[in-house]
N, C-alpha and C positions, 0 to 999 in steps of 0.2 A: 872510723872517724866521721866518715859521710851522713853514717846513722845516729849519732851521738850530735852532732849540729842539727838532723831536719827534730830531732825527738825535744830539742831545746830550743828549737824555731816554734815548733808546736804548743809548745808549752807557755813561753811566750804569748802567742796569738790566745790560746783560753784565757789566760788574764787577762790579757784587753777587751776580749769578748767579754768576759766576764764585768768587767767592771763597763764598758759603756752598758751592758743590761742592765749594771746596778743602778745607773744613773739615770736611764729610762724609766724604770721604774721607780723611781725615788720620785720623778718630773709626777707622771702617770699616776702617782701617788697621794701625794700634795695636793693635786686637783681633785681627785677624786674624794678628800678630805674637806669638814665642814670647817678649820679652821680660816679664815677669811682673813686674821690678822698675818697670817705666817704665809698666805697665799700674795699678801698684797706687799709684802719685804722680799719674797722670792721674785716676783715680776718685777719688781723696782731694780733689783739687782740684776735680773737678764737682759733688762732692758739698757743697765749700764754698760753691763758687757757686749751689747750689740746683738744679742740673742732676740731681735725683735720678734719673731713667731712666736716662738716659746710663753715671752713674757704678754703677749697681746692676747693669747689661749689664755691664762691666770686672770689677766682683768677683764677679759667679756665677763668670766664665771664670775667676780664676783660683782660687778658692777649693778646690777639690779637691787643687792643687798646693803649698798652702801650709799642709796640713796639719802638723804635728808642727813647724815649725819656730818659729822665736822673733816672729816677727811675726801670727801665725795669729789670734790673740788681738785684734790691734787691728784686721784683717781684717774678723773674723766680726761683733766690732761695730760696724762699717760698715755691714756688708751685711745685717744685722738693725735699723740705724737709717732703713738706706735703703728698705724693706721699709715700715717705722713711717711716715716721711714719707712715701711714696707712698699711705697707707690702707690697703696692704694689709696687714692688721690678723694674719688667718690666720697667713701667712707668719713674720710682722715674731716674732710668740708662740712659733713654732714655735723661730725660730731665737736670740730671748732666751732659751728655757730649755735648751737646746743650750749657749748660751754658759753659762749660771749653772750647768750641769751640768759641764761640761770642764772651767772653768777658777774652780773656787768660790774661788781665793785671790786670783783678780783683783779690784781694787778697786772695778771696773766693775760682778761680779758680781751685787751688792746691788740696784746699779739694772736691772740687766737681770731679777733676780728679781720685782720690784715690777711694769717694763714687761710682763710675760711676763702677770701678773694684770691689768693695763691694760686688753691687748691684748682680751684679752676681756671686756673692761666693757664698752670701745667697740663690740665684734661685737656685743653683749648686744640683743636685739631688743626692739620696744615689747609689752608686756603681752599684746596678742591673739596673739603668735605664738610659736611651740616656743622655752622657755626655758633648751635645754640648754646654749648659752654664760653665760647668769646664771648657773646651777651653778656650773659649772666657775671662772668669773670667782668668784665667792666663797669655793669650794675655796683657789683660788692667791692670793687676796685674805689669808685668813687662813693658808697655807705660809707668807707672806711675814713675818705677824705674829708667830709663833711663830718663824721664824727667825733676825729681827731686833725684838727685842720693843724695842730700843733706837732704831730708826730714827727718824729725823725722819717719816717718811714712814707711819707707823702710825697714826698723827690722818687722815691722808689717807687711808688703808688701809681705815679705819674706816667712816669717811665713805661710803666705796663700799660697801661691806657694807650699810649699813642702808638704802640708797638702791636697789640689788638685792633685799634682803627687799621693799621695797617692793612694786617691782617685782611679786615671787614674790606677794606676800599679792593683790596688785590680780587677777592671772591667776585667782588663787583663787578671788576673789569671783565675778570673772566669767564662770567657769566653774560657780559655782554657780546664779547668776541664772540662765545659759542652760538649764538643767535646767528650772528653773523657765516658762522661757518657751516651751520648744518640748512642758512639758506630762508629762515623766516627775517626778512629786511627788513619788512616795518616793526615789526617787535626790538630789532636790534638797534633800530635808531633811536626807540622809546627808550631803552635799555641804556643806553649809550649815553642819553640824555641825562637819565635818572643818577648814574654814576656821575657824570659832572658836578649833577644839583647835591649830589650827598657830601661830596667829596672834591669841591672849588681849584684845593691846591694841589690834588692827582701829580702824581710823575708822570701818568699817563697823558696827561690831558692833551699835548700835539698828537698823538698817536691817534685818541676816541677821536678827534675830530677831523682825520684824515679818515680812518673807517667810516665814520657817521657818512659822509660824503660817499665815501664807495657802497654804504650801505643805500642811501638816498638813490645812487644810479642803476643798481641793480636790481629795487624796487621797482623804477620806473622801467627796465628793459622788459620786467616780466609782467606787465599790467597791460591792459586790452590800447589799442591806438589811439581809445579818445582821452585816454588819460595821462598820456604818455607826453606830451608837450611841459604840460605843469607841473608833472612831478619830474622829469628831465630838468625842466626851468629851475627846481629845488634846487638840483643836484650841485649847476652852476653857483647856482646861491652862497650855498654852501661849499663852494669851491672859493668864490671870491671871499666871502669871510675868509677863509681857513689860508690864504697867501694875505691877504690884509694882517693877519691874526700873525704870521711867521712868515713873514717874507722871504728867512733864508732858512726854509726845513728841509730836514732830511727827505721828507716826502712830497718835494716839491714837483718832481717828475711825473710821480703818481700821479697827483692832485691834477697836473695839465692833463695826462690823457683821459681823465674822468671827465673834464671840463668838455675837451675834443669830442671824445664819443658820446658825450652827450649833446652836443650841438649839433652831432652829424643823427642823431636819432632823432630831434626834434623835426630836422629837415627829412628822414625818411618818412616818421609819421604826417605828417602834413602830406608828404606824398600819397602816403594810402591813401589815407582819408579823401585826397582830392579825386583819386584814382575812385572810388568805393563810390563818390559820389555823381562818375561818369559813365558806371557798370555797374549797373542791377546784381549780374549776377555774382559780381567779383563780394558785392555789399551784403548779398545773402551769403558767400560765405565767410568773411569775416563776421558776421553779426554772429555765426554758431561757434565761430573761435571764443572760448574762453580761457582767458590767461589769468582769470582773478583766482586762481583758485589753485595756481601752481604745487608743484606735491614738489619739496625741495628734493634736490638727489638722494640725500642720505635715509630720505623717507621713502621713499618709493619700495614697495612690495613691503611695504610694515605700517598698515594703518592703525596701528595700536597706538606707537611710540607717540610717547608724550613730550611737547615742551619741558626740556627742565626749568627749575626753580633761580 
């Protein structure tokens, strides 16, 4: 009995074998064939069925060959939707603005303009990494809007734009934190600046301007004693804006002892100073101290390591 079931299992299994080979080579077939009409009905149809590979292999093949003719047009946007379904995002962009380029009085056009700006939202990477697809994606975000300033699709349009600033503002921030944390101060106060001036309405903006201030004070702890009064003196400065600015912040506690230990360093500097200027030789050796040139902690035994971007 046992052998009568595996002998008809078997048997079984070669007809299936059998026939997915037939149909592999039926596929493997067809392309390898110079018919271009029955190639371009076959991928229409794989492409219905969600066979997107299959059908995306049939229209690269004939695509070169159907140039200039009357059907090239519902061709290309196949083979740029097939692109889109597959994820490949690159590709799928490349070949909507091809299409909205050649054939702008296609009806299709409109959408393939819109997909083209899509295509790179979706590439559009998360916040920590190179944001030259956001650009780009909001370049052809807003092509699209000034194109068709009537589309349905301009509420949409929109939408993605302010969700890429985002994006862009968050890089921002967090490109200026990192200054701040691996210990170049004044770069992080420039930094810090730069993000306010791009980006007015920030969620961050009590937060950069509590940092700004801690970045301000531990500029001035690590600078030589003659410089140490005024760039201290900043720090306050921007300590009273930043309680002026939010009377009742979260980071109000902060803020006061930046304020403190900066008023007690402007009082220790003065002291050197006064000291340095009643001792030769206390004065020759602060003269050799240089603090302008501090090597932040995370740099130290790596003079290679570059500022990031």
């Amino acid at each position: 009995m046992f052998k009568k079931q595996l002998s008809l299992f078997s048997g079984i299994l070669v007809v299936l074998l059998l026939a997915l080979g037939s149909c592999k080579s039926k596929y493997e077939k067809l392309r390898a064939s110079n018919d271009n009409g029955k190639k371009f009905q076959e991928a229409k149809s794989l492409y219905n069925k969600k066979e997107y590979t299959k059908a995306l292999g049939l229209f690269d093949d004939i695509a070169p060959k159907y140039r200039g003719q009357a059907s090239a047009a519902e061709l290309f946007y196949y083979q740029a939707m097939a692109n889109y379904k597959l994820k490949d995002y690159t590709s799928a962009a490349y070949l909507f603005k091809q299409f909205a380029e050649t054939f702008p009085s296609d009806p299709k056009a409109e959408e393939c303009r819109f997909l083209t700006a899509y295509c790179f939202y979706l590439d559009s990477p998360t916040f920590s990494l190179d944001q030259d697809n956001t650009l780009k994606a909001i370049e052809r975000l807003q092509l699209f809007i000034n194109l068709y300033p009537n589309s349905e699709k301009v509420a949409e349009a929109n939408k993605l734009i302010q969700t890429l600033h985002e994006r862009l503002e968050e890089k921002s921030y967090a490109n200026s934190k990192l200054y701040l944390t691996i210990g170049y101060y004044q770069a992080a106060v420039i930094a810090f600046g730069n993000t306010l001036r791009d980006y007015p309405d920030t969620k961050y903006g009590e937060e950069i301007d509590y940092l700004t201030a801690k970045a301000e004070y531990e500029y001035a702890a690590q600078s030589l004693e003659t410089k140490q009064e005024e760039r201290y003196s900043q720090a306050i400065t921007m300590v009273n804006q930043f309680n002026d600015k939010y009377p009742t912040s979260k980071f109000a506690h902060e803020v006061a002892d930046i304020k403190k230990d900066s008023e007690q360093g402007i009082i220790k500097a003065k002291q050197t100073l006064a000291q340095a200027q009643a001792d030769f030789k206390f004065a020759q050796k602060l003269a050799k101290k240089d603090t302008t040139q501090v090597t932040p902690s995370s740099e130290k035994g790596n003079n290679n390591q570059k500022i990031p971007n």
